[in-house]
TORPASE-333256 format. One record per residue: residue in three letters; chain; x, y, z of N, C-alpha, C in turn. Coordinates in steps of 0.2 Angstrom, whole numbers, plus 5000, padded with zeros to 4 digits. Layout:
REM residues N
<site 'ALA','A',<X,Y,Z>,<X,Y,Z>,<X,Y,Z>>
...
***
This chain:
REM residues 214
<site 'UNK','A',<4979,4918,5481>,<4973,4915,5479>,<4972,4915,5471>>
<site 'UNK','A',<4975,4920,5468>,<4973,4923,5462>,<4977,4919,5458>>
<site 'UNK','A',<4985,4918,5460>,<4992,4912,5459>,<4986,4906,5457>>
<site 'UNK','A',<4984,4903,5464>,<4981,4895,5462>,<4976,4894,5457>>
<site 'UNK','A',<4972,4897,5458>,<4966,4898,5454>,<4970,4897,5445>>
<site 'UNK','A',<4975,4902,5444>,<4978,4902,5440>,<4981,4896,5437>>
<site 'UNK','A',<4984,4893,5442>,<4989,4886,5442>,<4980,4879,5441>>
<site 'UNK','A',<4977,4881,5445>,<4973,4876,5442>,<4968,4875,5436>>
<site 'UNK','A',<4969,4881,5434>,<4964,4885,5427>,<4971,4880,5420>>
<site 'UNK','A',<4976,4880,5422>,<4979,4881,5417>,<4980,4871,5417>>
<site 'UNK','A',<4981,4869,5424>,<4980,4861,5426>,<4974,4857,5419>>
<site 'UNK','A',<4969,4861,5421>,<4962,4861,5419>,<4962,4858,5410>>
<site 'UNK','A',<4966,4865,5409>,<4967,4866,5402>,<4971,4859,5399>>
<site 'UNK','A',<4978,4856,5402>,<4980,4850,5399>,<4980,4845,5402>>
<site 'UNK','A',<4975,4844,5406>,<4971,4838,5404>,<4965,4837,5400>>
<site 'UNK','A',<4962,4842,5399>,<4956,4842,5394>,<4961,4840,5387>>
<site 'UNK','A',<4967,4843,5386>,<4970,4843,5379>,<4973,4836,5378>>
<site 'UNK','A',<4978,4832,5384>,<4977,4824,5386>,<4973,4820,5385>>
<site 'UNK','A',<4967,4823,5386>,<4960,4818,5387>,<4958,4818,5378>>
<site 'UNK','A',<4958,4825,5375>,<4958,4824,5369>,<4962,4821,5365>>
<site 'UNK','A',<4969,4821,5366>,<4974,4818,5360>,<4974,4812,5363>>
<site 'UNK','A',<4970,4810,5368>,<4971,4800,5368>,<4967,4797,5366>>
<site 'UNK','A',<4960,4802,5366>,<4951,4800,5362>,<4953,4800,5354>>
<site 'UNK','A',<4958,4805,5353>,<4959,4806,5346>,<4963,4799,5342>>
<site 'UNK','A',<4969,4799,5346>,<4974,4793,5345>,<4968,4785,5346>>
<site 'UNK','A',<4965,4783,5351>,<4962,4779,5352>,<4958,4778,5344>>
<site 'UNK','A',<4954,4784,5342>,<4951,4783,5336>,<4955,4779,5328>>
<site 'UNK','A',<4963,4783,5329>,<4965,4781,5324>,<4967,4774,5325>>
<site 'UNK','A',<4969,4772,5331>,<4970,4764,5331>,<4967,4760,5329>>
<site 'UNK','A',<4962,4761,5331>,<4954,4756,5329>,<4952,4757,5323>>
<site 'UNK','A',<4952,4762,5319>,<4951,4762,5312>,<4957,4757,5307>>
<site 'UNK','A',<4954,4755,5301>,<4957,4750,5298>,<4957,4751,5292>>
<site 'UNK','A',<4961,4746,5287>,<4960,4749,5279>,<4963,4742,5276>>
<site 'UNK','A',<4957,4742,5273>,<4957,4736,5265>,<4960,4738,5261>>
<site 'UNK','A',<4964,4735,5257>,<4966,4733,5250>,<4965,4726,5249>>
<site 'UNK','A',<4962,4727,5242>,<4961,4721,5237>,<4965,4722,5230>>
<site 'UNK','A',<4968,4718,5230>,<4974,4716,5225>,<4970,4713,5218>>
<site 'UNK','A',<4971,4717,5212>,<4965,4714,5208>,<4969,4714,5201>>
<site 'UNK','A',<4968,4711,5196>,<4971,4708,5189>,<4971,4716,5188>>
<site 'UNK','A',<4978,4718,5183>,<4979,4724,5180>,<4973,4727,5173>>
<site 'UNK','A',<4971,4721,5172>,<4965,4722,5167>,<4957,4725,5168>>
<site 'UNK','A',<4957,4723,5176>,<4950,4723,5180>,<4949,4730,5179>>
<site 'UNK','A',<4943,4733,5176>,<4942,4741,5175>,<4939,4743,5181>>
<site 'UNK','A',<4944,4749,5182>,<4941,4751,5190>,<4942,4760,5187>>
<site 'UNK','A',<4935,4761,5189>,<4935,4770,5186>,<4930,4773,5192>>
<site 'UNK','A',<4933,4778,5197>,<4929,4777,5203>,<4926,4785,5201>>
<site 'UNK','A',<4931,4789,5196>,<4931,4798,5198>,<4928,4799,5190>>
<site 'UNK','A',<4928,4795,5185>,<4926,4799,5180>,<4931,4799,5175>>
<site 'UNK','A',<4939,4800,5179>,<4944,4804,5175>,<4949,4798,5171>>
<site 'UNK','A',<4952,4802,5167>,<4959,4797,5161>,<4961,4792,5169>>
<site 'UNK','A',<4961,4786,5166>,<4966,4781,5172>,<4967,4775,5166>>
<site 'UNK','A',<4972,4769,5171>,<4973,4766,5167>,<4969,4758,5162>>
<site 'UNK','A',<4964,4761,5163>,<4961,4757,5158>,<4960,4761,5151>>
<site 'UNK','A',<4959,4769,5151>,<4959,4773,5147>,<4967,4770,5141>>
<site 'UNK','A',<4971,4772,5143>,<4977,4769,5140>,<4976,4765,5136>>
<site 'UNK','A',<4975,4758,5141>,<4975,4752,5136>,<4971,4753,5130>>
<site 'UNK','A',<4965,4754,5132>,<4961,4755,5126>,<4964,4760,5119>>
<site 'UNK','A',<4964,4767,5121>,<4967,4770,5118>,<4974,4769,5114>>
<site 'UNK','A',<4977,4766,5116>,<4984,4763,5116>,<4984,4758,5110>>
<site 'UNK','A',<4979,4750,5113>,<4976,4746,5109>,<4974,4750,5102>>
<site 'UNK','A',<4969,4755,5101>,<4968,4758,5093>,<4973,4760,5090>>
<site 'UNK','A',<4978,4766,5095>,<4984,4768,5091>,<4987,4763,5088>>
<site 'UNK','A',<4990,4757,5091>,<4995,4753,5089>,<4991,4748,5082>>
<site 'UNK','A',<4988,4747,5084>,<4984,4742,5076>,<4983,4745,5071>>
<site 'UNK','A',<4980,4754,5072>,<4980,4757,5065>,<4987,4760,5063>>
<site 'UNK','A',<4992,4760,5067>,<4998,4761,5065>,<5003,4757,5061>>
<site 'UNK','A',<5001,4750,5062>,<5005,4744,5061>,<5001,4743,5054>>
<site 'UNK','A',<4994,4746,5053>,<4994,4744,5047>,<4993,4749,5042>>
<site 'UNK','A',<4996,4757,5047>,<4996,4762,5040>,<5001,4761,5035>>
<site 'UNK','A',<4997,4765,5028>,<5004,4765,5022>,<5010,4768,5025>>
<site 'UNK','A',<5013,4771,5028>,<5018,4772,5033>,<5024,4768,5034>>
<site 'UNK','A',<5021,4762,5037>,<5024,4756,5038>,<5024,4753,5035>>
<site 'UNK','A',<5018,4748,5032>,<5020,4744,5028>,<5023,4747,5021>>
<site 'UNK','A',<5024,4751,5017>,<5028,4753,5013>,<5034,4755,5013>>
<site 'UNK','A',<5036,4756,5019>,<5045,4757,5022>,<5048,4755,5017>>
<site 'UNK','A',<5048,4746,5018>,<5053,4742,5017>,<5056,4743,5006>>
<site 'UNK','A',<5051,4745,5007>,<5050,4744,4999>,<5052,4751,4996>>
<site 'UNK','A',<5052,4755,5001>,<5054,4762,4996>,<5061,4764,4998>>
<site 'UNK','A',<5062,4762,5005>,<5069,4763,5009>,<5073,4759,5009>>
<site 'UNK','A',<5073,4752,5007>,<5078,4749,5008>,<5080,4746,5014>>
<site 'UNK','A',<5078,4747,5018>,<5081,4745,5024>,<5076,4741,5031>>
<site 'UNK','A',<5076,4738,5033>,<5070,4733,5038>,<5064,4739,5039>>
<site 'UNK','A',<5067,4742,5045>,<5059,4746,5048>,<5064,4753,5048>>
<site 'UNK','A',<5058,4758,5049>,<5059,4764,5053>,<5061,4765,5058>>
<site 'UNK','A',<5065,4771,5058>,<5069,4774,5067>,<5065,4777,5068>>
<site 'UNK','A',<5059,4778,5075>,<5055,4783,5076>,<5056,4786,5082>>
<site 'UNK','A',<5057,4792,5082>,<5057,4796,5091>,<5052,4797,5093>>
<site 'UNK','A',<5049,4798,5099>,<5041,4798,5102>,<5046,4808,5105>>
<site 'UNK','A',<5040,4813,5102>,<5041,4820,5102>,<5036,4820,5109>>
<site 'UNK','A',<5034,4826,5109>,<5029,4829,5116>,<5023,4824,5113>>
<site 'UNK','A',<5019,4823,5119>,<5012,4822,5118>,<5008,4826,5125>>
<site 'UNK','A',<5005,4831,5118>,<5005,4838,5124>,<4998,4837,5128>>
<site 'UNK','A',<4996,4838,5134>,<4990,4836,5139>,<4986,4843,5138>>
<site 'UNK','A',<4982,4845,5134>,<4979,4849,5135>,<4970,4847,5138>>
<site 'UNK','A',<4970,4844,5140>,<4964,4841,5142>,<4963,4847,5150>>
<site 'UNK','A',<4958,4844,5152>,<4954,4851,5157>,<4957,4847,5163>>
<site 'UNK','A',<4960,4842,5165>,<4964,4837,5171>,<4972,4837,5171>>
<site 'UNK','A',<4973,4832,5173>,<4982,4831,5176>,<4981,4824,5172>>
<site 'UNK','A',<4986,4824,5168>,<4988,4816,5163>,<4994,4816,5164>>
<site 'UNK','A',<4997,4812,5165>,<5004,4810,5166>,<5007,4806,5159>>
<site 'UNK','A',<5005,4808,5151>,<5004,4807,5145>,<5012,4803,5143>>
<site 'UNK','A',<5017,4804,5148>,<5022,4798,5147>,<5019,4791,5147>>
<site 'UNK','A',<5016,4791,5151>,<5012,4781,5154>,<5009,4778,5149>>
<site 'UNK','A',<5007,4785,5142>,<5003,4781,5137>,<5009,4778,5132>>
<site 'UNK','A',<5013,4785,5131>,<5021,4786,5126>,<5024,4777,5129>>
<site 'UNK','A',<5025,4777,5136>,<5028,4773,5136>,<5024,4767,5135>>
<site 'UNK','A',<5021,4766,5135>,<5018,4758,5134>,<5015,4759,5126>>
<site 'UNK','A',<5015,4764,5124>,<5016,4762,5115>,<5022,4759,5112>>
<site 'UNK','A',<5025,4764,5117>,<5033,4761,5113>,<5036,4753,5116>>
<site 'UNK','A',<5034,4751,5121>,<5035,4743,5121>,<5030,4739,5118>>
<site 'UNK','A',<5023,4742,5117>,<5020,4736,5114>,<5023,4737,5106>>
<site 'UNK','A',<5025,4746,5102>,<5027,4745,5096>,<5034,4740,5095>>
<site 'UNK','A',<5038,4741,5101>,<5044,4736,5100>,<5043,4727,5099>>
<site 'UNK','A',<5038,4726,5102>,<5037,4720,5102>,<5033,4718,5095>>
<site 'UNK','A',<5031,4722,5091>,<5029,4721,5086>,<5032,4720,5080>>
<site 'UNK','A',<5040,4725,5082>,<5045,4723,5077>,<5043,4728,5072>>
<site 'UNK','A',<5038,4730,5072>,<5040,4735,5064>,<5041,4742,5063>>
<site 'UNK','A',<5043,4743,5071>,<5050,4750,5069>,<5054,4751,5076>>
<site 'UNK','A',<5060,4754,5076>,<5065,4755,5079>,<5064,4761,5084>>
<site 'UNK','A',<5066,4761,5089>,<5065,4768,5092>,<5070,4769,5097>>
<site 'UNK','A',<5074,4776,5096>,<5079,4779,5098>,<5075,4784,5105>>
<site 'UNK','A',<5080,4784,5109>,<5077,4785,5118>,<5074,4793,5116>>
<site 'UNK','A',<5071,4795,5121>,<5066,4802,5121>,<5071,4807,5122>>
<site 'UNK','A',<5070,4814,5120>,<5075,4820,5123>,<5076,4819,5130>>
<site 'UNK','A',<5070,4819,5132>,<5073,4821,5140>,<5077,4814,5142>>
<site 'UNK','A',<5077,4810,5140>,<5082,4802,5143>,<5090,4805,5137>>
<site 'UNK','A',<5089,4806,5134>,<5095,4808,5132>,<5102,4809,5133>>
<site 'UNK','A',<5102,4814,5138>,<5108,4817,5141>,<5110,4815,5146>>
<site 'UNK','A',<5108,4809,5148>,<5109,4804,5154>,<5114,4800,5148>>
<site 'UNK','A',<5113,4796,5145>,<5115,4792,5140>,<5121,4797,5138>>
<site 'UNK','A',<5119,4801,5136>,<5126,4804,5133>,<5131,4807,5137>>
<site 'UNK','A',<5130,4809,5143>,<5135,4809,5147>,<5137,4804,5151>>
<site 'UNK','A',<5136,4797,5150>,<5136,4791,5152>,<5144,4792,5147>>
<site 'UNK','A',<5141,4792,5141>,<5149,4791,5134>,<5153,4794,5136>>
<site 'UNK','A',<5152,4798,5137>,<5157,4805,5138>,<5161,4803,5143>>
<site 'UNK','A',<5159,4801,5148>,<5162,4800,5155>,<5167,4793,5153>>
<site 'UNK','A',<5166,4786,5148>,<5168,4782,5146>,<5174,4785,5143>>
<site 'UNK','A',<5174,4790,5140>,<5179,4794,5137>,<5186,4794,5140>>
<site 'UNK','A',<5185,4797,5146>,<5191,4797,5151>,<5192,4791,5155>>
<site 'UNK','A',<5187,4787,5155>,<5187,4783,5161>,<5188,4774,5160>>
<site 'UNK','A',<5185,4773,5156>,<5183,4766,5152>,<5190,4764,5149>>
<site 'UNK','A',<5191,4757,5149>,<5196,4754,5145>,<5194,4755,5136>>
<site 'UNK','A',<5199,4759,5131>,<5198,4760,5127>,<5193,4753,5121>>
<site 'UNK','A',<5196,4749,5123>,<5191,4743,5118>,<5186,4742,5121>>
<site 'UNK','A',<5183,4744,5128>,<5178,4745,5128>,<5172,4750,5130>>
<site 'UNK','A',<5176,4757,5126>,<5172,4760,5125>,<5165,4763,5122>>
<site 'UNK','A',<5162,4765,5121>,<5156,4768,5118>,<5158,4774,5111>>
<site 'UNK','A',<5158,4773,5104>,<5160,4777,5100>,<5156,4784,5102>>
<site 'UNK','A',<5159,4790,5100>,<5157,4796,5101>,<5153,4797,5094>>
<site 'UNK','A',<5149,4800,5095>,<5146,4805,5084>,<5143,4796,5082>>
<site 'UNK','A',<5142,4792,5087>,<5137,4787,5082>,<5131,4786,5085>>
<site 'UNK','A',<5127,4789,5086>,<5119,4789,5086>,<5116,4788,5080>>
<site 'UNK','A',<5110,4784,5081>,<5108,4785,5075>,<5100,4788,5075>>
<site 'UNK','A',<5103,4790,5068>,<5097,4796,5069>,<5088,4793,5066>>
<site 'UNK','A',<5083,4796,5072>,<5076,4795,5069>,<5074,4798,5062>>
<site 'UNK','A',<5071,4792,5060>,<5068,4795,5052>,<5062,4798,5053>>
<site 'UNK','A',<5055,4796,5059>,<5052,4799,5061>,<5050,4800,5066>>
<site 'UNK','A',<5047,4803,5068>,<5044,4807,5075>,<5035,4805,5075>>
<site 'UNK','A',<5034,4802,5082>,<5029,4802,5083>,<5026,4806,5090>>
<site 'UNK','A',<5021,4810,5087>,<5017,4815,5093>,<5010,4816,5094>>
<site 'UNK','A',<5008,4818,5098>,<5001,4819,5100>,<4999,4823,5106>>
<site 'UNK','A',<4992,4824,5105>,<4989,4828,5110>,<4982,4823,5112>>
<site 'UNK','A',<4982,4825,5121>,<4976,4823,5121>,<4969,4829,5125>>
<site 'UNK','A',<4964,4830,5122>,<4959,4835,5124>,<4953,4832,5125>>
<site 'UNK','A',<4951,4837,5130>,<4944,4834,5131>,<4938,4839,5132>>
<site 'UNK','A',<4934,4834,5130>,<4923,4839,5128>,<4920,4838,5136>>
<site 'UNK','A',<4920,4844,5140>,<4917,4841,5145>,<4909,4843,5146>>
<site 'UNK','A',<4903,4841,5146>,<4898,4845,5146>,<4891,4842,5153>>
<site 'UNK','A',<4889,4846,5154>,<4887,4844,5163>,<4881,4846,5161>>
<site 'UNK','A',<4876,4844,5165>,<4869,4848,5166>,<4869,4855,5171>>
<site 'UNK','A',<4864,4857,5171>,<4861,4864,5174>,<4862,4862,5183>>
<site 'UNK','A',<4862,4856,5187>,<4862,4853,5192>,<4867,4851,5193>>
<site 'UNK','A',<4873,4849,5191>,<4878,4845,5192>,<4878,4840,5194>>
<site 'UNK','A',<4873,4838,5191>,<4873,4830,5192>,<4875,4825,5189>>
<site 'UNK','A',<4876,4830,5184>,<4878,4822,5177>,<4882,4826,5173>>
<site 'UNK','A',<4890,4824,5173>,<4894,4827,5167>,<4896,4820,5163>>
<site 'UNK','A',<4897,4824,5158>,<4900,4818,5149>,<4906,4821,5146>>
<site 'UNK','A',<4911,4815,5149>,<4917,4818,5147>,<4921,4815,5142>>
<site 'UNK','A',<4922,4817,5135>,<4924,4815,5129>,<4931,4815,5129>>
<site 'UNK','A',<4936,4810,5128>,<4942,4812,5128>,<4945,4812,5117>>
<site 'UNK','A',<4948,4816,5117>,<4951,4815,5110>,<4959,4814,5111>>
<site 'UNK','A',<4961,4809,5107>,<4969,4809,5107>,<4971,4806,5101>>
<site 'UNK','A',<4974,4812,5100>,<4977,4813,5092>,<4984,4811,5092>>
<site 'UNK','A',<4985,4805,5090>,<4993,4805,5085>,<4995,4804,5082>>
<site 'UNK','A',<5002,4808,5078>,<5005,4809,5071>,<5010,4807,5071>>
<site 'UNK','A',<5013,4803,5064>,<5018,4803,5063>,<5022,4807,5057>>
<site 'UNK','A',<5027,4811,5058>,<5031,4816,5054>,<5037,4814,5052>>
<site 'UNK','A',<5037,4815,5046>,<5045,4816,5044>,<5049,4818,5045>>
<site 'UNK','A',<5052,4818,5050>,<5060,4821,5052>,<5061,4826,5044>>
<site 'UNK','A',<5065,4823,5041>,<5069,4828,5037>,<5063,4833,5032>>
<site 'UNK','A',<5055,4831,5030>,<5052,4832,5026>,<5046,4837,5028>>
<site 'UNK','A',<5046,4836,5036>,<5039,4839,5040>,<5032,4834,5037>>
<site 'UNK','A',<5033,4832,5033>,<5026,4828,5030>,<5023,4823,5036>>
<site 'UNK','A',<5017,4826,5037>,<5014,4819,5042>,<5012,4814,5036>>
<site 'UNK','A',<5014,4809,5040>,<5013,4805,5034>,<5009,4796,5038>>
<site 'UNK','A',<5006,4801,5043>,<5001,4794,5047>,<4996,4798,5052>>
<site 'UNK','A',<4991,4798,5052>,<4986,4801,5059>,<4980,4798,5060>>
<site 'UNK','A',<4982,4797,5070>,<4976,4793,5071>,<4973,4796,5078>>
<site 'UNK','A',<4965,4798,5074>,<4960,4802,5077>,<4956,4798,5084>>
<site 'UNK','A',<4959,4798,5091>,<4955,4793,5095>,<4949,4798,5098>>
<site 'UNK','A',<4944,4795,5099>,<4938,4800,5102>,<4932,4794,5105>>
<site 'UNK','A',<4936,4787,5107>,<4931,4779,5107>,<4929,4782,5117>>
<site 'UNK','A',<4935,4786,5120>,<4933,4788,5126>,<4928,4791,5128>>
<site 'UNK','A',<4921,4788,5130>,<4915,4794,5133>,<4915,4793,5141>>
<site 'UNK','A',<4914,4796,5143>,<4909,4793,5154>,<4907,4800,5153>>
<site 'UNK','A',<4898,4796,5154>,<4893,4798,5159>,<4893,4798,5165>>
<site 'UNK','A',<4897,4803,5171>,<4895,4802,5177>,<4891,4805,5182>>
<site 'UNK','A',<4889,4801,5185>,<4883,4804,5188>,<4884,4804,5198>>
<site 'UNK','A',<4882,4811,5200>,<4885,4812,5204>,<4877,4812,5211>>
<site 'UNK','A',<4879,4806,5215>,<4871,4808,5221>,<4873,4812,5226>>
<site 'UNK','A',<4867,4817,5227>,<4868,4822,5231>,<4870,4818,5239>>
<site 'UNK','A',<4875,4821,5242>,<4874,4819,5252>,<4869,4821,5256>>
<site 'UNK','A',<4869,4815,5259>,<4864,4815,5264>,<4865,4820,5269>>
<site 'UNK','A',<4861,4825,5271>,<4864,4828,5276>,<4861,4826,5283>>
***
């Protein structure tokens, strides 16, 4: 007796557990998910935090005041030679979030290319991909078309930056103002002299936070 009782206690138990995982399966079929496909310019800021309209903007100030510092335009005239060789150094994320601070590096550097008024040689970390590409050429590649060994050329200067941010809330947490600052410099390789710096801080959001409904 004690057997069946058992046997149907335990019957009992997986069907309640079938009945739940098909209630549960049924609910996720029925549910559904929108996307809307929207222009890469359309600002969309849902959380408060760095995304990519931040960039462009910030990005937008760097390149302009760059392009018309004493820096660059006086190159030509004191070096003899078209533009500058720049290398993009760290651009360190001290801010109080997660920045993925390549996203900005990188699209400074194709808008600065497309500008034409400086040169720029691949990052550290791209680096040794490249150069064991030669290396490998070495042994492997038909000599005339090979890649020269010892001819890189080297950057005259170094662009880098930091980005940090003011964060300041009410007594209620319902409304924080978050200030972003990003700083960046250009250095002379061989002299350590910055000899360009551009103080962005045009980032402000007020966000405002509605309590749930319980």
């Amino acid at each position: 007796m004690m057997r069946k009782n058992v046997r149907n206690l335990v019957l009992f138990i997986c069907a309640a557990v079938l009945g739940l995982t098909l209630i549960a399966l049924a609910g996720c079929s029925s549910s559904s998910t929108d996307v809307d496909r929207v222009s890469d310019t359309k600002k969309t800021d849902y959380s408060g935090y760095w995304n990519d309209t931040d960039v462009r903007l910030v990005a937008k100030d760097i390149i302009k005041d760059f392009n018309n510092s004493k820096a660059i335009k006086k190159w030509p005239k004191t070096h003899g030679k078209e533009v500058p060789v720049v290398i993009i150094g760290s651009y360190k994320n001290a801010s109080d979030e997660h920045i993925d601070t390549r996203i900005l590096t990188d699209y400074l550097q194709a808008e600065l290319l497309e500008d034409e008024n400086v040169k720029f040689v691949s990052q550290k970390e791209d680096r040794a991909e490249v150069r064991e590409e030669r290396e490998d050429q070495q042994v492997n590649a038909r000599a005339e078309t090979r890649a020269r060994m010892y001819s890189e050329t080297g950057a005259d200067y170094m662009m880098q930056g930091s980005i940090r941010t003011i964060v300041e809330s009410t007594d209620d947490g319902k409304k924080t103002a978050r200030t972003y600052y990003v700083v960046t410099e250009l250095i002379d390789i061989e002299t350590n002299e910055i000899l360009w710096k551009n103080d962005n801080h045009e980032i402000k959001k007020i966000i405002k936070r509605k309590s749930k409904r319980r």
